[in-house]
C-alpha positions as CSV (number, residue, x, y, z in Angstrom):
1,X,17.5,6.3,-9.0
2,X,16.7,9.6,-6.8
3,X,12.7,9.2,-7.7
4,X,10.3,10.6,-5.4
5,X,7.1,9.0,-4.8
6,X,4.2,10.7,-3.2
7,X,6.9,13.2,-1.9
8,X,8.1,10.9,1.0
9,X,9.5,7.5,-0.4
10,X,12.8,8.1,-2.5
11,X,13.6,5.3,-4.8
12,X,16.9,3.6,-4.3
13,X,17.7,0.4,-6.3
14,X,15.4,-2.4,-7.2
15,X,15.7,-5.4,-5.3
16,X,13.3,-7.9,-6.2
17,X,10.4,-8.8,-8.5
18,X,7.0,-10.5,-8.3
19,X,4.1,-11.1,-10.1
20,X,1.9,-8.1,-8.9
21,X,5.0,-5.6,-8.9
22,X,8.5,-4.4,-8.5
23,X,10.1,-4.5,-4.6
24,X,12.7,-1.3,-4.6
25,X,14.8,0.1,-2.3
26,X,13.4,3.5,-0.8
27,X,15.0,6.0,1.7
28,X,11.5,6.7,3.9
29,X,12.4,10.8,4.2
30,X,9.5,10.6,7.5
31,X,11.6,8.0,9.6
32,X,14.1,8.4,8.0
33,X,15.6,5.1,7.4
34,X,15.5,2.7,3.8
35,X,12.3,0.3,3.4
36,X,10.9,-2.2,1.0
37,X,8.9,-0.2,-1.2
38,X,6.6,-2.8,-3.1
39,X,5.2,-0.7,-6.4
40,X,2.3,-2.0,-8.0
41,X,3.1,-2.2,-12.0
42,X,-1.0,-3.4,-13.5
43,X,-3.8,-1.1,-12.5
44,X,-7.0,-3.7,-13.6
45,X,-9.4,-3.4,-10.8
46,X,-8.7,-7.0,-9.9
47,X,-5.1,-6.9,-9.2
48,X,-6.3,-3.6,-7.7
49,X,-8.2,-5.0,-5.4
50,X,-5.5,-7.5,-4.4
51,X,-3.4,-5.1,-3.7
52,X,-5.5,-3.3,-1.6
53,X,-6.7,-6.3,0.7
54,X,-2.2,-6.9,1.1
55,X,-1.5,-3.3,2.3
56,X,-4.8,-3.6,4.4
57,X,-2.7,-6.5,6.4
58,X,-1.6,-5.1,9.9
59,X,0.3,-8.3,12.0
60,X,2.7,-6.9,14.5
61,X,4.5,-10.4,15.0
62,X,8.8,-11.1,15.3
63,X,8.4,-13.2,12.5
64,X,5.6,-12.1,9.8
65,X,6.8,-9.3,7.5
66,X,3.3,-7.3,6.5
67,X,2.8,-3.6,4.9
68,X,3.7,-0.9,7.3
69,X,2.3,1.7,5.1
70,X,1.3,3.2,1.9
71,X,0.8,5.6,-0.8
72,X,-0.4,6.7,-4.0
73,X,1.1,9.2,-6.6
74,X,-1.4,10.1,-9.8
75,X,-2.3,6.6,-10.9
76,X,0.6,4.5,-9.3
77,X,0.5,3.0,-5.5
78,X,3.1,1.9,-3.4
79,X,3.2,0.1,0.0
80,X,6.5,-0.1,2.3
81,X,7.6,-2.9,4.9
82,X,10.8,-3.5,6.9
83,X,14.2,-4.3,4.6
84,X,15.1,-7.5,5.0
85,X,18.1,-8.2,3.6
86,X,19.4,-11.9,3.9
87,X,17.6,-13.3,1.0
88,X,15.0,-15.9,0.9
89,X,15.2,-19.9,1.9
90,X,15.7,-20.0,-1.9
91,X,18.8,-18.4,-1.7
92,X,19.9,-20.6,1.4
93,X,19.6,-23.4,0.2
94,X,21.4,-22.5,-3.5
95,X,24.2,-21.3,-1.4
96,X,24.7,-24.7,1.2
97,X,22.1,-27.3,0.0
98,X,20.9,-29.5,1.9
99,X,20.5,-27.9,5.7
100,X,21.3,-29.6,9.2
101,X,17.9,-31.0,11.2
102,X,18.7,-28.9,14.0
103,X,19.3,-25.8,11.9
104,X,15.8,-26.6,10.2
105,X,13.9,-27.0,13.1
106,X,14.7,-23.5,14.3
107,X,13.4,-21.8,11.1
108,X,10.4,-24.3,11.3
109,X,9.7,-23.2,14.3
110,X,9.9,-19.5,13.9
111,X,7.5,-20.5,10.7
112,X,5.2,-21.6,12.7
113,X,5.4,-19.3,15.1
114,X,4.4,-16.3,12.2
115,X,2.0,-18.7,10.5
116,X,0.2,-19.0,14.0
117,X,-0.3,-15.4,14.5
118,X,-1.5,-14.9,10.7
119,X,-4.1,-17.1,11.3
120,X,-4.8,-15.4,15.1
121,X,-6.2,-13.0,12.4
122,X,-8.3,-15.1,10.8
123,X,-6.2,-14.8,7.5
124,X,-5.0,-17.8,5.1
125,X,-1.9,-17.4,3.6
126,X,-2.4,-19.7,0.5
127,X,1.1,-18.9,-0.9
128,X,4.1,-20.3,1.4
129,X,6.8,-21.4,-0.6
130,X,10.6,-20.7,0.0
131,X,10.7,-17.8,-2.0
132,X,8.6,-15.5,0.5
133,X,10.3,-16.7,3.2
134,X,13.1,-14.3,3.7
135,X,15.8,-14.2,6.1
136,X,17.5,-11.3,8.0
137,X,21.0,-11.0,7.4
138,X,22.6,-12.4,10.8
139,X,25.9,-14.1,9.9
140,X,26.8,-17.0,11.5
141,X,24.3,-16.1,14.4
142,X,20.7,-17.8,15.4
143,X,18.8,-17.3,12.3
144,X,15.8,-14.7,12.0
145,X,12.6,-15.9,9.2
146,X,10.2,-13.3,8.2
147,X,6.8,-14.7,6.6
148,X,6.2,-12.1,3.8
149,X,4.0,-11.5,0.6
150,X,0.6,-11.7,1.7
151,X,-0.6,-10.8,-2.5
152,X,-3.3,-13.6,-2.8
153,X,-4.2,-14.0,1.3
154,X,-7.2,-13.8,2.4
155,X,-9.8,-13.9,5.4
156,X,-12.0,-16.4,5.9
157,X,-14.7,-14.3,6.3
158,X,-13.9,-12.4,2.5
159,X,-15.6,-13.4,-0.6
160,X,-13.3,-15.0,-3.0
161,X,-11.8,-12.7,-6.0
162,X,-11.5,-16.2,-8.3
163,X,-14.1,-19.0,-9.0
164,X,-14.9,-21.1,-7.2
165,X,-12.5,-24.2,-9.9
166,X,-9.3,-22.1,-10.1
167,X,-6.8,-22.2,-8.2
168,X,-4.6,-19.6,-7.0
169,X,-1.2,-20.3,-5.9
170,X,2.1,-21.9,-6.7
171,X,1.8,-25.0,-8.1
172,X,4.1,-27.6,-6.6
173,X,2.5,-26.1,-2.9
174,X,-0.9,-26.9,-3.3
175,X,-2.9,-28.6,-0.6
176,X,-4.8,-32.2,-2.2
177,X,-7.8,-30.2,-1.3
178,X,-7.1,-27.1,-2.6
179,X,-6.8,-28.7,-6.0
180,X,-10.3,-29.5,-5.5
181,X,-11.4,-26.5,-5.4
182,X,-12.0,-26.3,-1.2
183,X,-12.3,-23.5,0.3
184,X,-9.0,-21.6,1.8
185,X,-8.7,-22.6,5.4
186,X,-5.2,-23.2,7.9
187,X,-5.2,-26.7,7.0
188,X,-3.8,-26.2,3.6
189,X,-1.0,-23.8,4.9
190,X,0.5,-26.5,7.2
191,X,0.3,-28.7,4.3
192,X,2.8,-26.2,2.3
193,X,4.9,-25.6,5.4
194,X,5.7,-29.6,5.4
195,X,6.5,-29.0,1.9
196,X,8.6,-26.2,2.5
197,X,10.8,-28.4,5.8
198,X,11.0,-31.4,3.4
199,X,13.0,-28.7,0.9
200,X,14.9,-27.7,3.3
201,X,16.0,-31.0,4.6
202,X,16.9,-32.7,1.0
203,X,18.1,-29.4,-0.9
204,X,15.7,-30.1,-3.5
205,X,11.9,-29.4,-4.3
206,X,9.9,-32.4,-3.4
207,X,7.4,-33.8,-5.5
208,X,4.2,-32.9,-3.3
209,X,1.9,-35.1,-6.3
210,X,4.1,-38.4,-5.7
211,X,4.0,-38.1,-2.3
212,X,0.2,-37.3,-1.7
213,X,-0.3,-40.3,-4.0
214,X,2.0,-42.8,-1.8
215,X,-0.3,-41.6,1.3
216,X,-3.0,-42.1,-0.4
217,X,-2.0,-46.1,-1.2
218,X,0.3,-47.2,1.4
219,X,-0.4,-44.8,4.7
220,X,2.9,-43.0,6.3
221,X,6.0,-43.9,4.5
222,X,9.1,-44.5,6.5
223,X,11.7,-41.4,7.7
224,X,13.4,-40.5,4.3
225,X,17.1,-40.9,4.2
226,X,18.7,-38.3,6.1
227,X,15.6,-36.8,8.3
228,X,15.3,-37.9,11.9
229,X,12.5,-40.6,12.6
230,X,11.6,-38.0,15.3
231,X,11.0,-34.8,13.0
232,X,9.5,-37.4,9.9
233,X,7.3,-38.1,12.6
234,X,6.2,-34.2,12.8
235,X,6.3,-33.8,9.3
236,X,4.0,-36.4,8.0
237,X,1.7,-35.3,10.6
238,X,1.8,-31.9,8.1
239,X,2.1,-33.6,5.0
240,X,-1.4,-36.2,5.2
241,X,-3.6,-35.9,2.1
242,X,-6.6,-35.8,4.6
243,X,-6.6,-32.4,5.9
244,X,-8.8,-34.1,9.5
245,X,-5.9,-36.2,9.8
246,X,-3.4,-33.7,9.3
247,X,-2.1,-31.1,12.2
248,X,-5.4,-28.7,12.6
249,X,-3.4,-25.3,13.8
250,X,0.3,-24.4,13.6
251,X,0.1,-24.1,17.6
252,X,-0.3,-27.4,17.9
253,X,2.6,-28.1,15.5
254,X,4.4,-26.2,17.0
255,X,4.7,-28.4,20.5
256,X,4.9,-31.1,18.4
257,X,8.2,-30.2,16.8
258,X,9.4,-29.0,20.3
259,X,9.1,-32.2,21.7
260,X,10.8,-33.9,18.8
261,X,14.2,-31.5,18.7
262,X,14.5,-33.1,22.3
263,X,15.1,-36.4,20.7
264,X,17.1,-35.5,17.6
265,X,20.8,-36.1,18.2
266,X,23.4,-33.4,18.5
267,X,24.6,-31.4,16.3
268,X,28.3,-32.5,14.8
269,X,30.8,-29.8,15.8
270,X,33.3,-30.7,12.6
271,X,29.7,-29.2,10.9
272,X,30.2,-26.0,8.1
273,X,28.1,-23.6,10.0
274,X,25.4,-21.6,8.0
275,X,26.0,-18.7,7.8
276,X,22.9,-15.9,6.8
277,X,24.5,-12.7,4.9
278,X,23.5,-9.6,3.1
279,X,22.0,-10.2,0.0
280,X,20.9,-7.2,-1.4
281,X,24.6,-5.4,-1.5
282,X,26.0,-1.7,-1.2
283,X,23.8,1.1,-2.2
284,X,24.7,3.0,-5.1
285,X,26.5,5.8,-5.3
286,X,24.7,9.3,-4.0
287,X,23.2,7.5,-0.9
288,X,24.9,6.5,2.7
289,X,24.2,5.0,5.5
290,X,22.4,7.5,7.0
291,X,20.6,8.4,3.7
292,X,20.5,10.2,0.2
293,X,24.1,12.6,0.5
294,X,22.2,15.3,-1.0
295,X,18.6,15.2,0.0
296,X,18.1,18.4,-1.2
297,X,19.1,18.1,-4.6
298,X,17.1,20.5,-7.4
299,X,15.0,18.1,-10.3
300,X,17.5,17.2,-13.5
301,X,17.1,19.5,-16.5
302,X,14.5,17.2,-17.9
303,X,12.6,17.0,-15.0
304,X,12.5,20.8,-14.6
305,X,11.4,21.0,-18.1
306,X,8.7,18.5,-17.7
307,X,7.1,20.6,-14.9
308,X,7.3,23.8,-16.5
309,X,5.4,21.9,-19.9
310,X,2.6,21.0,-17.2
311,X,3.1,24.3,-15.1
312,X,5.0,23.2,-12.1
313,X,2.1,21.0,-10.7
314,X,1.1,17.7,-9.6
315,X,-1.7,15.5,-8.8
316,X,-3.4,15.4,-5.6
317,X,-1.2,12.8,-3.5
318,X,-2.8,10.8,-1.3
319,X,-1.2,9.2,1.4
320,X,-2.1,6.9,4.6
321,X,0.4,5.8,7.1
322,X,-0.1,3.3,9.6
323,X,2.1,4.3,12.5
324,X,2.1,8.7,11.4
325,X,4.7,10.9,13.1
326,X,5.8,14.0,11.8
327,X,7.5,14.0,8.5
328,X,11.2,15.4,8.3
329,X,13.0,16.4,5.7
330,X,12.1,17.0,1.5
331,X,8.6,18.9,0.9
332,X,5.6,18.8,2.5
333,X,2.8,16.7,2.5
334,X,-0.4,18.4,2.9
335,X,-2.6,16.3,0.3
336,X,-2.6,18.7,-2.2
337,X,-0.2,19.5,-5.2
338,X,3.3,20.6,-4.3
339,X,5.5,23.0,-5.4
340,X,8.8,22.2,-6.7
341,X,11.9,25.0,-7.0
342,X,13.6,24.0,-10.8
343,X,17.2,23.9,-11.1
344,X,18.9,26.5,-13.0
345,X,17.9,26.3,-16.7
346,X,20.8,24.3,-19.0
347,X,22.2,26.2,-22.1
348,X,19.7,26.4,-24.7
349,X,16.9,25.8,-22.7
350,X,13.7,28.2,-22.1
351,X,13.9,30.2,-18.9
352,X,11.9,28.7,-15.9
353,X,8.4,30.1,-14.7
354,X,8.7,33.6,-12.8
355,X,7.5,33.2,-9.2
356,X,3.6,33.0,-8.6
357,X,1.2,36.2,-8.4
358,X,0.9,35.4,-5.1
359,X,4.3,35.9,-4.3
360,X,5.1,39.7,-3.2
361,X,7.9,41.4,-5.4
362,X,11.0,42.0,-3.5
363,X,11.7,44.7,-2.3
364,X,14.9,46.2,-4.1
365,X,12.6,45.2,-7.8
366,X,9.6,47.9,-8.6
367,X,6.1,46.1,-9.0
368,X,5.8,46.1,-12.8
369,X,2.4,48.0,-13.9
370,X,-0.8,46.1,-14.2
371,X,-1.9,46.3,-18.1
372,X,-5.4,45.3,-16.8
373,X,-7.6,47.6,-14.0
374,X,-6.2,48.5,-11.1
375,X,-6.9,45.9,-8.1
376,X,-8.7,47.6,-5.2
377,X,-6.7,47.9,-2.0
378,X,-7.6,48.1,1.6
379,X,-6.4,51.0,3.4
380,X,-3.7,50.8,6.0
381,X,-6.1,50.3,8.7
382,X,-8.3,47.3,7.6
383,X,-4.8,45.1,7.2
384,X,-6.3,42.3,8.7
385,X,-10.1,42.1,7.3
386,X,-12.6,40.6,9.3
387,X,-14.5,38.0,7.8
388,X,-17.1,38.6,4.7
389,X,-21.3,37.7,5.7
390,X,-20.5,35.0,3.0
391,X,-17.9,33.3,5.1
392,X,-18.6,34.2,8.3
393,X,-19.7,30.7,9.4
394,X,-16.6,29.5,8.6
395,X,-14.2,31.8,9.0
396,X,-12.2,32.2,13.1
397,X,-14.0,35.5,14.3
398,X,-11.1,38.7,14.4
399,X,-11.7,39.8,18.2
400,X,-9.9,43.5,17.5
401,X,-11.1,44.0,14.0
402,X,-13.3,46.7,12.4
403,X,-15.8,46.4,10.3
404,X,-14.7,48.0,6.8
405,X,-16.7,50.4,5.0
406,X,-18.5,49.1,1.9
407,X,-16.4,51.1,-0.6
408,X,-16.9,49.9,-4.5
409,X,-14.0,49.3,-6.6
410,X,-12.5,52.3,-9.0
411,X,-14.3,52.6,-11.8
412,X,-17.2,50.5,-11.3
413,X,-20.8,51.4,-10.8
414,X,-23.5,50.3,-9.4
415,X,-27.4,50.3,-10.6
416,X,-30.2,49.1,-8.5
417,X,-32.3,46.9,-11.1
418,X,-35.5,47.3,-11.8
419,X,-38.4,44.8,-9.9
420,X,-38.9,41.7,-12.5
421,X,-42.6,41.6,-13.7
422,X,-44.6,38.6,-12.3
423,X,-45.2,36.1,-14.8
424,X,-48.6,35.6,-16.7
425,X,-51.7,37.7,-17.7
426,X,-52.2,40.7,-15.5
427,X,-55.0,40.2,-13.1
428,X,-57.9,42.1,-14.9
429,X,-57.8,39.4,-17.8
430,X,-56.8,36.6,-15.2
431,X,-60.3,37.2,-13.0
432,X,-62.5,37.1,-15.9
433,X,-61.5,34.5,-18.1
434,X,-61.5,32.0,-14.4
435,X,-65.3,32.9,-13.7
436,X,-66.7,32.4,-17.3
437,X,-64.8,28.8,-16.9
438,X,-66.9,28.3,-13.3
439,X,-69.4,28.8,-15.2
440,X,-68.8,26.4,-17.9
441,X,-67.9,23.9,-15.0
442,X,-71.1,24.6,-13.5
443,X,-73.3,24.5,-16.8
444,X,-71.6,21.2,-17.7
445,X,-72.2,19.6,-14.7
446,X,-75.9,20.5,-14.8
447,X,-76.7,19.2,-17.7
448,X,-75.1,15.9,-16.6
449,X,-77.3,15.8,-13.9
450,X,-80.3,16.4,-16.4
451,X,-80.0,13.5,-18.6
């Protein structure tokens, strides 16, 4: 698309949507290399809020994919992550179906092992499903999970943006006690990560109210056909309706499913390996490897006509970064509006702008005369003018620089006004009319005194 936002972030390609806005592909002109630019499409002051409390998110982990930065452009905001490209476990398992044990347990442990240091923070998920689980693209090599989308997460410690009966979520990954209206806590993510193995082991989503309801009558059911007795073991111990019976941290699942790929049987070498591959595909034309081909391409004609309608200006741009550095390439960012050179007009379009006043004529083109009075100049020597009494406080003191003489502009004068008079009566009918009321006072009071 070529869009600039916030005069860093150029819009690539969309690559995926959600419920809270669209995820694009953006060429990051500052590090120079494509992120996931996630750009928020409602502006209400709730999903606002939301969005604020997801780019807030800073979890440095192998396996946790969280907001790196953001930005906000006039009345749209924007924060970027790391472009992960091999899809989601959705897209795994509509490509192979059901997985192979072994090749589960390594993306259950590196689930838990992103899951544990989310809640290191003190932050509840509440939205693990396979769908923001994505993958990196590795081939045929040891697969690499990312734990992403951190839109309705929360501390523990953070008042609620629902009430306190409605539940947020997908539904099919509730925990039992979430759909009574519980508070968030871990519990009720290691109830959605069983839910997310036991999709990954059968190719299918499972039906998390029938099973709840057969733990609830009959206790632990039996290893389903196909899963290990070993990793069922491990599994129920995530799925129990009881969240004190179920596993308290994803630590101490974790060891748990460590000590059960020990006893699971070896992996059959006549097995289709599963393979992990790019998902997103090429970038379109205009843009490389190494970034846009021409970075420093002028506006389209329509653009260029839309800034000259609003007089080549923007909004203030603000813009945080959570890692800074120095920014490299396209135009500044200094927090205030930008300036933008237009392409050369197309035929039949108005001329663009002449350069700004400030902007000294060159020097082969004669200054055209001022219609209006003259501006006062400094002579030669008083080039560099010290500081005014107004500004002098904040204003770098000139070490070599003379005071100039006070010298009035052309064609003005000055005259020395005239004293204002003080208000009210003049003194001589003041004085008299303030004793004849002492007196008055005084009269008054003695015939109070009298009666």
């Amino acid at each position: 698309m070529g869009e600039v936002f916030a005069g860093r972030y150029e819009l690539v390609d969309p690559v995926g949507r959600g419920g809270a806005g669209a995820v694009w592909r953006a060429w990051d002109r500052r590090r120079r290399r494509y992120v996931a630019a996630k750009v928020l499409q409602q502006s209400d002051a709730h999903t606002l809020l939301r969005f604020v409390r997801e780019q807030a998110l800073r979890i440095d982990h192998p396996h946790v994919l969280a907001p790196a930065s953001w930005a906000a452009d006039d009345d749209q905001v924007l924060f970027t992550m790391d472009l992960v490209s091999g899809g989601s476990l959705a897209h795994l398992i509509g490509d192979y179906g059901p997985l192979p044990p072994r090749f589960v347990c390594t993306l259950l442990d590196q689930l838990l092992a992103g899951l544990a240091a989310v809640h290191a923070e003190g932050v509840v998920h509440r939205d693990i499903k396979p769908a923001n689980i994505l993958l990196e693209a590795t081939g045929s090599g040891r697969p690499h999970l990312r734990l992403s989308d951190f839109g309705i997460s929360m501390r523990k410690d953070e008042p609620r943006l629902t009430e306190t009966n409605y539940v947020v979520g997908t539904p099919g990954y509730f925990a039992p006690e979430q759909m009574m209206g519980a508070e968030p806590d871990f519990p009720a993510d290691l109830f959605a990560v069983g839910l997310v193995a036991l999709y990954l082991l059968e190719g299918s989503k499972p039906d998390a109210r029938a099973l709840v309801q057969y733990f609830a009558a009959h206790g632990t059911p039996g290893a389903p056909q196909g899963i290990p007795e070993p990793l069922w073991q491990v599994l129920a111990g995530l799925l129990q309706p009881d969240p004190q019976n179920r596993f308290r941290t994803a630590t101490g699942a974790r060891k748990a499913l460590a000590s059960a790929v020990d006893l699971l049987p070896e992996q059959d070498p006549d097995e289709e390996p599963v393979e992990v591959f790019d998902q997103i595909g090429p970038l379109p034309p205009g843009f490389a490897e190494q970034g846009p081909e021409n970075p420093a391409r002028p506006p389209s004609p329509e653009t260029s006509a839309s800034l000259r309608r609003e007089g080549v200006q923007q909004q203030d741009v603000r813009q945080s970064d959570a890692h800074g550095g120095t920014q490299q390439g396209g135009p500044q960012q200094t927090g205030q509006s930008q300036e933008f050179t237009p392409g050369p007009p197309a035929s039949g379009q108005a001329p663009p702008l002449p350069a700004p006043a400030t902007v000294p004529p060159l020097p082969q083109q004669p200054p055209t005369p001022p219609t209006a009075a003259p501006a006062y100049v400094l002579p030669s020597q008083y080039e560099q003018t010290p500081p005014t009494p107004a500004t002098t406080p904040y204003t770098a003191p000139y070490p070599n620089a003379a005071v100039p003489p006070q010298v009035p502009l052309r064609g003005t004068s000055f005259v020395a006004s005239a004293p204002r008079p003080r208000p009210g009566p003049p003194a001589k009918v003041a004085v008299p009319v303030l004793l004849v009321a002492l007196v008055c006072f005084a009269v008054g009071f003695w015939a109070l005194t009298q009666t």
